[in-house]
PyMOL Python script that loads the backbone (N, CA, C, O; Angstrom):
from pymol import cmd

cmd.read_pdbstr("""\
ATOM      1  N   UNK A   1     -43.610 -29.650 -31.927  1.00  0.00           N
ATOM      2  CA  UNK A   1     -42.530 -29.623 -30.975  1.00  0.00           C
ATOM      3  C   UNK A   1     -41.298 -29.036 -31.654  1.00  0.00           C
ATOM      4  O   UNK A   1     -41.146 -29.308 -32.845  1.00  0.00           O
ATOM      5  N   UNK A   2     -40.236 -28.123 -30.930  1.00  0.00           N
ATOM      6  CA  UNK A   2     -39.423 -27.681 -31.307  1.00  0.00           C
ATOM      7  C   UNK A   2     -38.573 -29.209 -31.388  1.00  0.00           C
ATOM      8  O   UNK A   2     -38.779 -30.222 -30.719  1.00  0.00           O
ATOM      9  N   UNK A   3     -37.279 -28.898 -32.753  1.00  0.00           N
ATOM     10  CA  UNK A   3     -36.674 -29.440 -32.986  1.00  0.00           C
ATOM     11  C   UNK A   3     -35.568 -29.761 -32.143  1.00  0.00           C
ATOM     12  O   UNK A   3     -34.578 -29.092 -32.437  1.00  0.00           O
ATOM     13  N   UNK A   4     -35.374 -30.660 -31.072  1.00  0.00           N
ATOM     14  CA  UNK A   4     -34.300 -30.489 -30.078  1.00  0.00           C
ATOM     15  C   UNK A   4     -33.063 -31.641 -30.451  1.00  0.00           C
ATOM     16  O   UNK A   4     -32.053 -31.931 -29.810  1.00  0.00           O
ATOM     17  N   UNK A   5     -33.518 -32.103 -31.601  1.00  0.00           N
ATOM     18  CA  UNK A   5     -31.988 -33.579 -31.835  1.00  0.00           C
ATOM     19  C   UNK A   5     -31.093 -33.197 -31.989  1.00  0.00           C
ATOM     20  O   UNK A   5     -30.213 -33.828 -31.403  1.00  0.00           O
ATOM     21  N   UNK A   6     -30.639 -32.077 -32.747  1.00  0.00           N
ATOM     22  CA  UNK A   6     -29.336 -32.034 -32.363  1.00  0.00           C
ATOM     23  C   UNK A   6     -28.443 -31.597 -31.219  1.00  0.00           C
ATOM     24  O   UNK A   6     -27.247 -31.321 -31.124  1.00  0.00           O
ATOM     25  N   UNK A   7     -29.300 -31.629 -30.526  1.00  0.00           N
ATOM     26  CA  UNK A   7     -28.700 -31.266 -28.881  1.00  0.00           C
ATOM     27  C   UNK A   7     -28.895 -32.468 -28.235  1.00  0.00           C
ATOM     28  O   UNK A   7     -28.458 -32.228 -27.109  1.00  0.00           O
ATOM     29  N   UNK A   8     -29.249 -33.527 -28.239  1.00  0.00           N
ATOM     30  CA  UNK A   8     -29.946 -34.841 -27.709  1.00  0.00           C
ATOM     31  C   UNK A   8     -28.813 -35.921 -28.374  1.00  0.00           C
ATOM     32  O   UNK A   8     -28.362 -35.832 -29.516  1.00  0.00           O
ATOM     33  N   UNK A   9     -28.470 -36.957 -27.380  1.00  0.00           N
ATOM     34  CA  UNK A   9     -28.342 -38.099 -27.925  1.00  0.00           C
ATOM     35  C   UNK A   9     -29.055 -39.075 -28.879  1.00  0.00           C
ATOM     36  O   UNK A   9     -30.257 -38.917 -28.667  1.00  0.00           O
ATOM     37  N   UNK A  10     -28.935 -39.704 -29.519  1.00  0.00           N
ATOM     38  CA  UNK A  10     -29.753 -40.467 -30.587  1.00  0.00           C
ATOM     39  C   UNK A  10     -31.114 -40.912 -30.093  1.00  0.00           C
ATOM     40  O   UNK A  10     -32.225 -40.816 -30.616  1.00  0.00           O
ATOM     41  N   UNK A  11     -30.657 -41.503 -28.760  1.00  0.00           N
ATOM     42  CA  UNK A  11     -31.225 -42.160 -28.358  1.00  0.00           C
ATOM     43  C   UNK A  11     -32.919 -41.626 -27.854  1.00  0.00           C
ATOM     44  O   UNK A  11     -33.943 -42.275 -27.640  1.00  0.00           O
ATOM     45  N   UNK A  12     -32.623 -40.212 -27.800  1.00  0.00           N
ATOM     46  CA  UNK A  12     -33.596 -39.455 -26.834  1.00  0.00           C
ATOM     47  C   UNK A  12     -34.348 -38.675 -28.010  1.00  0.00           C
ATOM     48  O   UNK A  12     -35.514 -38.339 -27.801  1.00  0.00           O
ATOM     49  N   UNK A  13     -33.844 -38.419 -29.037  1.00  0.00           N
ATOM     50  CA  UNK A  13     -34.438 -37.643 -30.069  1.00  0.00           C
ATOM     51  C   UNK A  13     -35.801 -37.933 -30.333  1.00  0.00           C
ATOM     52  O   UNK A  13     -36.197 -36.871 -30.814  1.00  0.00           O
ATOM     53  N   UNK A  14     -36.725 -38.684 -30.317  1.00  0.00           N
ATOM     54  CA  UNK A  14     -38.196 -38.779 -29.841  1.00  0.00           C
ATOM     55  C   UNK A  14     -38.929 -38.625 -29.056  1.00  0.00           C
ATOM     56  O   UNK A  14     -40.133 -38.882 -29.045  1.00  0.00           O
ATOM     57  N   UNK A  15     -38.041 -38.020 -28.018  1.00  0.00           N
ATOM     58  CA  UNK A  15     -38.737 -38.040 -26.692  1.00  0.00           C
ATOM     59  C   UNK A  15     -39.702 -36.558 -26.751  1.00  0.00           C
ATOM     60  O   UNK A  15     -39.566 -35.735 -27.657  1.00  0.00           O
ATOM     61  N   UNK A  16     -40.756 -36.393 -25.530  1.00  0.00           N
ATOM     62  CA  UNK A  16     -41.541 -35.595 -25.250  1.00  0.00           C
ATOM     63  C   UNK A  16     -40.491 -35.044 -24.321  1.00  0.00           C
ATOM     64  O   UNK A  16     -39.563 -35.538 -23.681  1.00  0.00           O
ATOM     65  N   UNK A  17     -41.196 -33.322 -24.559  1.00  0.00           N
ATOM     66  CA  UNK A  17     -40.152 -32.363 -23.151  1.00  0.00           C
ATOM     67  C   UNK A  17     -40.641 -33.325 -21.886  1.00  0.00           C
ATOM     68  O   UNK A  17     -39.742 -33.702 -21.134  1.00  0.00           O
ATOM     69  N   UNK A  18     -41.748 -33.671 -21.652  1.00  0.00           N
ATOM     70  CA  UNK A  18     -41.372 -34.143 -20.147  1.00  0.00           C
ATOM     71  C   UNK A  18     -40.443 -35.311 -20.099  1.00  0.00           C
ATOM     72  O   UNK A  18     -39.625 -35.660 -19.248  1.00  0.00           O
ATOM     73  N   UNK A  19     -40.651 -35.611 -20.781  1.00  0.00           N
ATOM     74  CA  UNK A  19     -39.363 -37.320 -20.758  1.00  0.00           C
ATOM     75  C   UNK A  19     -38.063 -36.642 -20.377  1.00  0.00           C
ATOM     76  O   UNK A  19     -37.384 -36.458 -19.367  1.00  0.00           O
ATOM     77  N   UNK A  20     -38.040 -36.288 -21.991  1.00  0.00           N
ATOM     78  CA  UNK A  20     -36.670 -34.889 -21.523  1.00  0.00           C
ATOM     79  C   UNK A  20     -36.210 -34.835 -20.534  1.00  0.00           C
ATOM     80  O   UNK A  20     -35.164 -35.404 -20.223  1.00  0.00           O
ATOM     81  N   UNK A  21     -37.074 -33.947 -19.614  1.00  0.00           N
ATOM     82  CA  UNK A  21     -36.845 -33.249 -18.454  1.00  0.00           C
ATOM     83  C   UNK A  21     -36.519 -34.724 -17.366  1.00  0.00           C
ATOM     84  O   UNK A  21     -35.591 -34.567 -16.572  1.00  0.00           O
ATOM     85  N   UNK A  22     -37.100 -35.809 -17.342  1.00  0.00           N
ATOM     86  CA  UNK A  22     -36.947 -36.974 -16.952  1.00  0.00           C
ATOM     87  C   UNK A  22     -35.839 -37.694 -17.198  1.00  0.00           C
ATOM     88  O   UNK A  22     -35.831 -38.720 -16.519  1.00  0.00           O
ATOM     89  N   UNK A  23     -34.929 -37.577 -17.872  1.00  0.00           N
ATOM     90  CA  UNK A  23     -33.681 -38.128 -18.717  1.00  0.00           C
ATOM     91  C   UNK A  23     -32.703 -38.321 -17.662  1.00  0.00           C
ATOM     92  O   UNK A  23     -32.647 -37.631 -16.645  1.00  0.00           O
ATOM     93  N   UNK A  24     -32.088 -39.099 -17.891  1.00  0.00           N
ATOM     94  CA  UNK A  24     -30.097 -38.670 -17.365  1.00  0.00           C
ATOM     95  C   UNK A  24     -29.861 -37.828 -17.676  1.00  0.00           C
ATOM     96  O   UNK A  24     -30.692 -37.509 -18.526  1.00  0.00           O
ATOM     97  N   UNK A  25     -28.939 -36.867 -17.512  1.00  0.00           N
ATOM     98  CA  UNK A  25     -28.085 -36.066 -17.996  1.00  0.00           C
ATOM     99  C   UNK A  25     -27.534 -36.243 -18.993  1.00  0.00           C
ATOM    100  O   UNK A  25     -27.325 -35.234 -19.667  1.00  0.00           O
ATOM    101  N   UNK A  26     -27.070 -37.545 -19.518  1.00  0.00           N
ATOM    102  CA  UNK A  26     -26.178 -37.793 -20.408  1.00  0.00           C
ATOM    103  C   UNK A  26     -26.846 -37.875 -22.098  1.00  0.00           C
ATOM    104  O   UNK A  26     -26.228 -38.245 -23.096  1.00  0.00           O
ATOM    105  N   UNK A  27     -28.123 -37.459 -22.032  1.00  0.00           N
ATOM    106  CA  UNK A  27     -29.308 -37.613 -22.862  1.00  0.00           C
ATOM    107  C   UNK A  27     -29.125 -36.342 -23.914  1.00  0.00           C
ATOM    108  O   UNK A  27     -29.568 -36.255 -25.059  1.00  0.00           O
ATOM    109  N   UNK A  28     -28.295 -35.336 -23.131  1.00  0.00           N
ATOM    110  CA  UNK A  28     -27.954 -34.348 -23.578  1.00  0.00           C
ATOM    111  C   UNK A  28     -26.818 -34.613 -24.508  1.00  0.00           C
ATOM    112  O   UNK A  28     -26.053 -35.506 -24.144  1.00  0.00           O
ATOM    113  N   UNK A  29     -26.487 -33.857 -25.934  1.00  0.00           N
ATOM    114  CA  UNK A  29     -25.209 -34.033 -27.008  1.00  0.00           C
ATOM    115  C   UNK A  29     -24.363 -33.393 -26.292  1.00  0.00           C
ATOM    116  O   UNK A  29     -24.590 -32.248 -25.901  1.00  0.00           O
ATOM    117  N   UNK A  30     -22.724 -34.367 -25.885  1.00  0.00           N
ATOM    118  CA  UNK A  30     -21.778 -33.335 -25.510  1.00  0.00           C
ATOM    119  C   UNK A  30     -21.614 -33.766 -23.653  1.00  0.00           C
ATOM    120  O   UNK A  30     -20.900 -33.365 -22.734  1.00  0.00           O
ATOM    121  N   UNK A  31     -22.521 -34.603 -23.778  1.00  0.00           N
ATOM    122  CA  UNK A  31     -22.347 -34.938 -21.970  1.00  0.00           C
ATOM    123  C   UNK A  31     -21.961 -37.057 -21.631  1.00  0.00           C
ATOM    124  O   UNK A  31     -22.552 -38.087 -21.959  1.00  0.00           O
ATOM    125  N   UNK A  32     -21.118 -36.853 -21.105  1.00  0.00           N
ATOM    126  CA  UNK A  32     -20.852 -38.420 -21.022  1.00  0.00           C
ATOM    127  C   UNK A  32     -21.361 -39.564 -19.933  1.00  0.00           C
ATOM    128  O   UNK A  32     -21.955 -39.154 -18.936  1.00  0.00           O
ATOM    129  N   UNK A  33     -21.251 -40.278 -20.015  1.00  0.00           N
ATOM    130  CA  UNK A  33     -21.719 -41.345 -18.923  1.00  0.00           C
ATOM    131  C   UNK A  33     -20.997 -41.076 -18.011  1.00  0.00           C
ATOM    132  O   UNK A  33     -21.578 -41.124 -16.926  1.00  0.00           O
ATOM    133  N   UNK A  34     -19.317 -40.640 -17.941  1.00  0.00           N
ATOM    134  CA  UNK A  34     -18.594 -40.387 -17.438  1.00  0.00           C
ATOM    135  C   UNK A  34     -18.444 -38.906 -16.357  1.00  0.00           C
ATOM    136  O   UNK A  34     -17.950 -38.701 -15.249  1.00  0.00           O
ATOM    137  N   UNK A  35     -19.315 -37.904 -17.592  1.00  0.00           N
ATOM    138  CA  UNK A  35     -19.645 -36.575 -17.125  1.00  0.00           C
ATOM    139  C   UNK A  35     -21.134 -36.607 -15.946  1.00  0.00           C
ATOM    140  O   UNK A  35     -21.472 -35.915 -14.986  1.00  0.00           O
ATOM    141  N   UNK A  36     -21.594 -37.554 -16.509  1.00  0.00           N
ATOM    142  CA  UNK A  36     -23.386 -37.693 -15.738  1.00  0.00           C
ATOM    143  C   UNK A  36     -22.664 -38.307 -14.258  1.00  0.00           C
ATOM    144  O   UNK A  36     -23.135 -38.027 -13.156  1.00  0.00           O
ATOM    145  N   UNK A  37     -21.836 -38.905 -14.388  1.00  0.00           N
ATOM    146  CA  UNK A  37     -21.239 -39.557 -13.233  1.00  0.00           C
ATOM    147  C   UNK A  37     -20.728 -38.870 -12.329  1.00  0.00           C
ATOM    148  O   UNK A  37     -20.948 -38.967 -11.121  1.00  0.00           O
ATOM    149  N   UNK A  38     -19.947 -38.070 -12.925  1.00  0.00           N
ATOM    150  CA  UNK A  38     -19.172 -36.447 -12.201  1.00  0.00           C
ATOM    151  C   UNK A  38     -20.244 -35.793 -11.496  1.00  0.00           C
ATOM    152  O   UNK A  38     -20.197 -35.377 -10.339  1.00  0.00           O
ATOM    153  N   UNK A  39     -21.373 -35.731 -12.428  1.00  0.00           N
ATOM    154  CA  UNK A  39     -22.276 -34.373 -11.814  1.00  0.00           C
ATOM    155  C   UNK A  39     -23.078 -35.487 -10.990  1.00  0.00           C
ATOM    156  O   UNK A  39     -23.151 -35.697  -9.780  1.00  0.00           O
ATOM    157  N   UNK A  40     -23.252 -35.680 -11.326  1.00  0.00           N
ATOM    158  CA  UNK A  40     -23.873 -36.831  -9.749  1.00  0.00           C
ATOM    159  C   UNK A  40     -23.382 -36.784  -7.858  1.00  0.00           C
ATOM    160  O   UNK A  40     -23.931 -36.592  -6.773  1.00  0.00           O
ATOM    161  N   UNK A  41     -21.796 -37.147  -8.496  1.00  0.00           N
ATOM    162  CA  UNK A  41     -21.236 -37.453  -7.223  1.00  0.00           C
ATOM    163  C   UNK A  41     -20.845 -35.846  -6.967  1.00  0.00           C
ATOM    164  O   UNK A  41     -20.681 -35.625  -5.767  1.00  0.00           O
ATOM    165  N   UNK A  42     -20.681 -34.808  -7.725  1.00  0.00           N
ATOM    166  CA  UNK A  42     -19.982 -33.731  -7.239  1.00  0.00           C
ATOM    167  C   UNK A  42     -21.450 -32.684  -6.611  1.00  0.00           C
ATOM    168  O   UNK A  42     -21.354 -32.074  -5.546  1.00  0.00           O
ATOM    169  N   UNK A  43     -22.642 -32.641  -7.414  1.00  0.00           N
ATOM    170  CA  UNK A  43     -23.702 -32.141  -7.271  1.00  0.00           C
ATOM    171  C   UNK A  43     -24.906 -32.916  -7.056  1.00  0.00           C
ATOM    172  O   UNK A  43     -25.859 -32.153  -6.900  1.00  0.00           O
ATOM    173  N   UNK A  44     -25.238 -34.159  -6.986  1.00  0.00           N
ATOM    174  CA  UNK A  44     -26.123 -34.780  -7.059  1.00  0.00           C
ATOM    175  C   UNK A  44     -27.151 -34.750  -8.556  1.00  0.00           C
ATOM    176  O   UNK A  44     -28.130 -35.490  -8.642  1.00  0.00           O
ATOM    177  N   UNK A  45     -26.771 -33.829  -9.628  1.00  0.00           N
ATOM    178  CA  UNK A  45     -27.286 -34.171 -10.345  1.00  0.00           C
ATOM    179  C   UNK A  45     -27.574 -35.414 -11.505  1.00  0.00           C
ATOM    180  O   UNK A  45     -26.814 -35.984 -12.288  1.00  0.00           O
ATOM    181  N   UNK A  46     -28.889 -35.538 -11.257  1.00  0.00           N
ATOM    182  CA  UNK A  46     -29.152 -36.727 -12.109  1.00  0.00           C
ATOM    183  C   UNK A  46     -29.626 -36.847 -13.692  1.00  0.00           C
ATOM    184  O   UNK A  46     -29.200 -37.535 -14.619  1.00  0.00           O
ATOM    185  N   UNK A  47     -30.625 -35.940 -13.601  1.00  0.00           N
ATOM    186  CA  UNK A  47     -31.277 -35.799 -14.526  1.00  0.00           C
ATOM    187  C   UNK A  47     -31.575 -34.551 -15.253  1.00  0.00           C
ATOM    188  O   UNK A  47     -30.967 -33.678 -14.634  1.00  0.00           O
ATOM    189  N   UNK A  48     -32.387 -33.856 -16.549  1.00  0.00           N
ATOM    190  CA  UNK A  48     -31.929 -32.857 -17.261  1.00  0.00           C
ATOM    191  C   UNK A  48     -32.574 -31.967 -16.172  1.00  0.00           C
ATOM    192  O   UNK A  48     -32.024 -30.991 -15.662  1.00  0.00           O
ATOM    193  N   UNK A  49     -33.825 -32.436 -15.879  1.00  0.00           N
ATOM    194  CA  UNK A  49     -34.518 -31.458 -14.826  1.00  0.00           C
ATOM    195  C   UNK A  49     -33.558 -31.059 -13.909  1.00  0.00           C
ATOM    196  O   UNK A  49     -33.233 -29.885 -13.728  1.00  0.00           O
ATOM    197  N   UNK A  50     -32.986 -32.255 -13.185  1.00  0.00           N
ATOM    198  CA  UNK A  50     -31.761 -31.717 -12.065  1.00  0.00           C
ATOM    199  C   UNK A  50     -30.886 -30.624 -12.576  1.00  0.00           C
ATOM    200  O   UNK A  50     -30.893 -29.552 -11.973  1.00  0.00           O
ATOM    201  N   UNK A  51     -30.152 -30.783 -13.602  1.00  0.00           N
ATOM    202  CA  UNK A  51     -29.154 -30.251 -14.421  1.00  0.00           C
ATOM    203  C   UNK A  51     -29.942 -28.217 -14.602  1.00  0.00           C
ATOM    204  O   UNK A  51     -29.467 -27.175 -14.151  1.00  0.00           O
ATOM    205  N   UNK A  52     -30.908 -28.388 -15.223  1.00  0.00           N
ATOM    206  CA  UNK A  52     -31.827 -27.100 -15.208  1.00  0.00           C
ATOM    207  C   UNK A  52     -31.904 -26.264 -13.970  1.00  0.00           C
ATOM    208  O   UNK A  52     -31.501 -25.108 -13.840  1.00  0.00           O
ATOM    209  N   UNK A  53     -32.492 -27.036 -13.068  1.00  0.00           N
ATOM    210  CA  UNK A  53     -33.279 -26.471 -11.647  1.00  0.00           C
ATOM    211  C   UNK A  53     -31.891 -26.341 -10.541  1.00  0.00           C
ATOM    212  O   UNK A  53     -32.190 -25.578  -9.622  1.00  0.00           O
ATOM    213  N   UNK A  54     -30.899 -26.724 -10.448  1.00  0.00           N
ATOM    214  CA  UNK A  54     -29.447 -26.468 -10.117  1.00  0.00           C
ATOM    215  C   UNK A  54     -29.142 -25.508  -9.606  1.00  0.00           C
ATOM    216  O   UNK A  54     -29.092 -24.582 -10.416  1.00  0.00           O
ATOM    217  N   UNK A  55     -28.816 -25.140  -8.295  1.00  0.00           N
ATOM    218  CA  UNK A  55     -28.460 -23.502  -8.189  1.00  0.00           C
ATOM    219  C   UNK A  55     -27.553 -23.105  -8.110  1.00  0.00           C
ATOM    220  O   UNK A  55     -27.346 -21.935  -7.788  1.00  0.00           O
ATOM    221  N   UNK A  56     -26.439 -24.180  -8.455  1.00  0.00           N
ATOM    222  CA  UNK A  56     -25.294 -23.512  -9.209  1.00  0.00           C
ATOM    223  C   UNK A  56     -25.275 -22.837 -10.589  1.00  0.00           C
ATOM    224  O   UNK A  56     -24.757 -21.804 -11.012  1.00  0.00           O
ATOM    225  N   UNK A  57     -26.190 -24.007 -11.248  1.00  0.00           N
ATOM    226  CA  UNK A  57     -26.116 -23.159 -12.435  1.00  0.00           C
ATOM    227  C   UNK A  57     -27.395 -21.793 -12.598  1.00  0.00           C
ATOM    228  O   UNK A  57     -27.315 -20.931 -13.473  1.00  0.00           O
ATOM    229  N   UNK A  58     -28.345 -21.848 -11.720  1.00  0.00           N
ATOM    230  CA  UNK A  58     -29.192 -20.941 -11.494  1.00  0.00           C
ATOM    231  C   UNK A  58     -28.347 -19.577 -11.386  1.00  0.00           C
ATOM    232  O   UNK A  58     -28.707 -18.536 -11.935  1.00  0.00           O
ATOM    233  N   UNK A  59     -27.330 -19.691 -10.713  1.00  0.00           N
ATOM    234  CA  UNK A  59     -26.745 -18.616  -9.644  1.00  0.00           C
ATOM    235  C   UNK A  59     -25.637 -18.445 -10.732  1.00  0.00           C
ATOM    236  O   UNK A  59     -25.406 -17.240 -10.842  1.00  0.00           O
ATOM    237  N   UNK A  60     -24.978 -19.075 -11.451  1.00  0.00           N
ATOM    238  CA  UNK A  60     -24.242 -18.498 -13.002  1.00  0.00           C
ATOM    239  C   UNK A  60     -25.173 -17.778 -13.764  1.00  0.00           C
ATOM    240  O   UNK A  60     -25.014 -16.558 -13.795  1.00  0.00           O
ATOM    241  N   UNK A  61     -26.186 -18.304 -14.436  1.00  0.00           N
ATOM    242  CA  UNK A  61     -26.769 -17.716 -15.374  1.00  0.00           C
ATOM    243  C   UNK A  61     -27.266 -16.658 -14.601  1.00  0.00           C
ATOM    244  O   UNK A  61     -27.499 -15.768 -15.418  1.00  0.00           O
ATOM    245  N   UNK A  62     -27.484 -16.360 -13.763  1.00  0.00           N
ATOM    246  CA  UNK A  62     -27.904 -15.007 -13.218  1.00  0.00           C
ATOM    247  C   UNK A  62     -26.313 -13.960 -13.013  1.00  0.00           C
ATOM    248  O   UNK A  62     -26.116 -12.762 -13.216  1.00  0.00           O
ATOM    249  N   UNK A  63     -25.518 -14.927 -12.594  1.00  0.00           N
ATOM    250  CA  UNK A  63     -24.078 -13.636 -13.230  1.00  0.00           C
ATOM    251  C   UNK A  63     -24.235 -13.345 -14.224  1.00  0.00           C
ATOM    252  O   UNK A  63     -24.870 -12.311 -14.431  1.00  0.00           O
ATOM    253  N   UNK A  64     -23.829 -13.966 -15.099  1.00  0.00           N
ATOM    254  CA  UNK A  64     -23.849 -13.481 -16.221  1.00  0.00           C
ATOM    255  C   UNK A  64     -24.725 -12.992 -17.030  1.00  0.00           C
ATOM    256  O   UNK A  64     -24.205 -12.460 -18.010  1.00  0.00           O
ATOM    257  N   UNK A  65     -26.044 -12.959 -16.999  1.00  0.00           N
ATOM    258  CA  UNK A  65     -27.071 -12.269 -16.924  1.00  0.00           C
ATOM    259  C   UNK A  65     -26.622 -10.895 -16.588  1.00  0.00           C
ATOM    260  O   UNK A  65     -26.248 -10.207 -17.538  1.00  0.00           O
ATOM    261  N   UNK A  66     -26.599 -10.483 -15.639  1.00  0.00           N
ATOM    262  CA  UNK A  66     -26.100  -9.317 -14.839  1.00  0.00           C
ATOM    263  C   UNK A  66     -24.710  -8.699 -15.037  1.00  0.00           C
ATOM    264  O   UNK A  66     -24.380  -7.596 -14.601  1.00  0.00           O
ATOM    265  N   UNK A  67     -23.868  -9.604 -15.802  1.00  0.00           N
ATOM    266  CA  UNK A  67     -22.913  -9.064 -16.661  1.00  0.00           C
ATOM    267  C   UNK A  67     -23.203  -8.388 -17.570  1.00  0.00           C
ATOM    268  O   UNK A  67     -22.866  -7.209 -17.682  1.00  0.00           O
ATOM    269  N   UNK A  68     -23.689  -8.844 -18.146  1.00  0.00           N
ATOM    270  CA  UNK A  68     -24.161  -8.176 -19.574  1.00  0.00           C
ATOM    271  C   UNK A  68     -25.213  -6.453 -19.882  1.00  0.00           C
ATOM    272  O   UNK A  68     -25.521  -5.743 -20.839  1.00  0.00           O
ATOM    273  N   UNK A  69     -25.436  -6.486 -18.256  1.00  0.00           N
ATOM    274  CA  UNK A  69     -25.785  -4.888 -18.309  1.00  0.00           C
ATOM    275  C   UNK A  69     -24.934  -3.882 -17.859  1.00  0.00           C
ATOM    276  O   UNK A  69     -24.440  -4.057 -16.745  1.00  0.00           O
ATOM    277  N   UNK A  70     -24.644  -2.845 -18.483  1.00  0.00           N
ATOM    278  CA  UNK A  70     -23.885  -2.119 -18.745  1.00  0.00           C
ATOM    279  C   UNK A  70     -23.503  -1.337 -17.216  1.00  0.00           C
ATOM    280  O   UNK A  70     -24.423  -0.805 -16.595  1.00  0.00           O
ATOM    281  N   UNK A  71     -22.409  -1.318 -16.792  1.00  0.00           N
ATOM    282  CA  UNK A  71     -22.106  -0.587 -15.535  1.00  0.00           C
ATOM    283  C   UNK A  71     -22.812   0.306 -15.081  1.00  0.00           C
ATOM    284  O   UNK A  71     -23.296   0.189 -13.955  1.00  0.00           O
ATOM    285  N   UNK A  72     -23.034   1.412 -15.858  1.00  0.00           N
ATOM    286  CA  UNK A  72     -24.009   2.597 -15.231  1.00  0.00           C
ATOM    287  C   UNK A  72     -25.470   2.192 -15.259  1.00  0.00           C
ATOM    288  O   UNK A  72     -26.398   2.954 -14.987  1.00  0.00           O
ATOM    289  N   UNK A  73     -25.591   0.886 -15.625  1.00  0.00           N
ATOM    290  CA  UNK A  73     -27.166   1.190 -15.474  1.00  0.00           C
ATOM    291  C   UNK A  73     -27.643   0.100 -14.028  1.00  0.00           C
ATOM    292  O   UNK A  73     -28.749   0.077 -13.489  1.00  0.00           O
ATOM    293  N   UNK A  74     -26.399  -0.745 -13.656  1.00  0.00           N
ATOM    294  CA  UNK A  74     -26.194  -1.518 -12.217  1.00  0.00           C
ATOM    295  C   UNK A  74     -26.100  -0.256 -11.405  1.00  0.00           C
ATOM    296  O   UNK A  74     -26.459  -0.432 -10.240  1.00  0.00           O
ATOM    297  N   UNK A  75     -25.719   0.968 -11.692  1.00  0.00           N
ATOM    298  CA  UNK A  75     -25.618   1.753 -10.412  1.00  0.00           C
ATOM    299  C   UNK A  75     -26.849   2.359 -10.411  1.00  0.00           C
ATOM    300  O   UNK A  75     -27.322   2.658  -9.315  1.00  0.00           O
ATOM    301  N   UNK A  76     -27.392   2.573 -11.290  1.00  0.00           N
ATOM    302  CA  UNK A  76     -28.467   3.908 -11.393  1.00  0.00           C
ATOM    303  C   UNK A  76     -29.722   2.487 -10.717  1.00  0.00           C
ATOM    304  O   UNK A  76     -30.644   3.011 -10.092  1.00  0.00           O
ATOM    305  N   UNK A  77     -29.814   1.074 -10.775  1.00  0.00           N
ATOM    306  CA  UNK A  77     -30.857   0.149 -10.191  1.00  0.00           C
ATOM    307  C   UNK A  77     -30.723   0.171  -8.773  1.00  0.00           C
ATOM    308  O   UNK A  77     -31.470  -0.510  -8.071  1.00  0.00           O
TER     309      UNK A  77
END
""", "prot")
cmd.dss("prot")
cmd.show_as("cartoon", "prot")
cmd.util.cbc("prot")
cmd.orient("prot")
């Protein structure tokens, strides 16, 4: 298994990707009980899967994705 603890709370650092993916949000390093709470009530997200599968954040990473190719080659597609 890839090494994922230092992105993980202490607590989660043994876990299997599906657990993972099963987690709170807050399972993640850098996210709070406080923040899991936010994304809850503002997005319904709960969990890392939620947090992933998101189409807000779907629909960012695809901007910016699409940022990153060079003007003339968005026109010439």
């Amino acid at each position: 298994m890839a090494d994922m603890s230092r992105h993980l709370d202490k607590a989660y650092e043994m876990k299997t990707f599906e657990e993972l993916a099963d987690a709170p949000v807050d399972a993640l390093e850098g996210i709070s009980k406080n923040d899991a709470d936010l994304l809850l009530k503002a997005f319904g997200i709960r969990t890392v899967r939620d947090l992933a599968e998101s189409k807000f954040v779907l629909r960012a990473q695809a901007i910016a994705n699409l940022a990153r190719v060079p003007a003339t080659k968005k026109k010439a597609a």
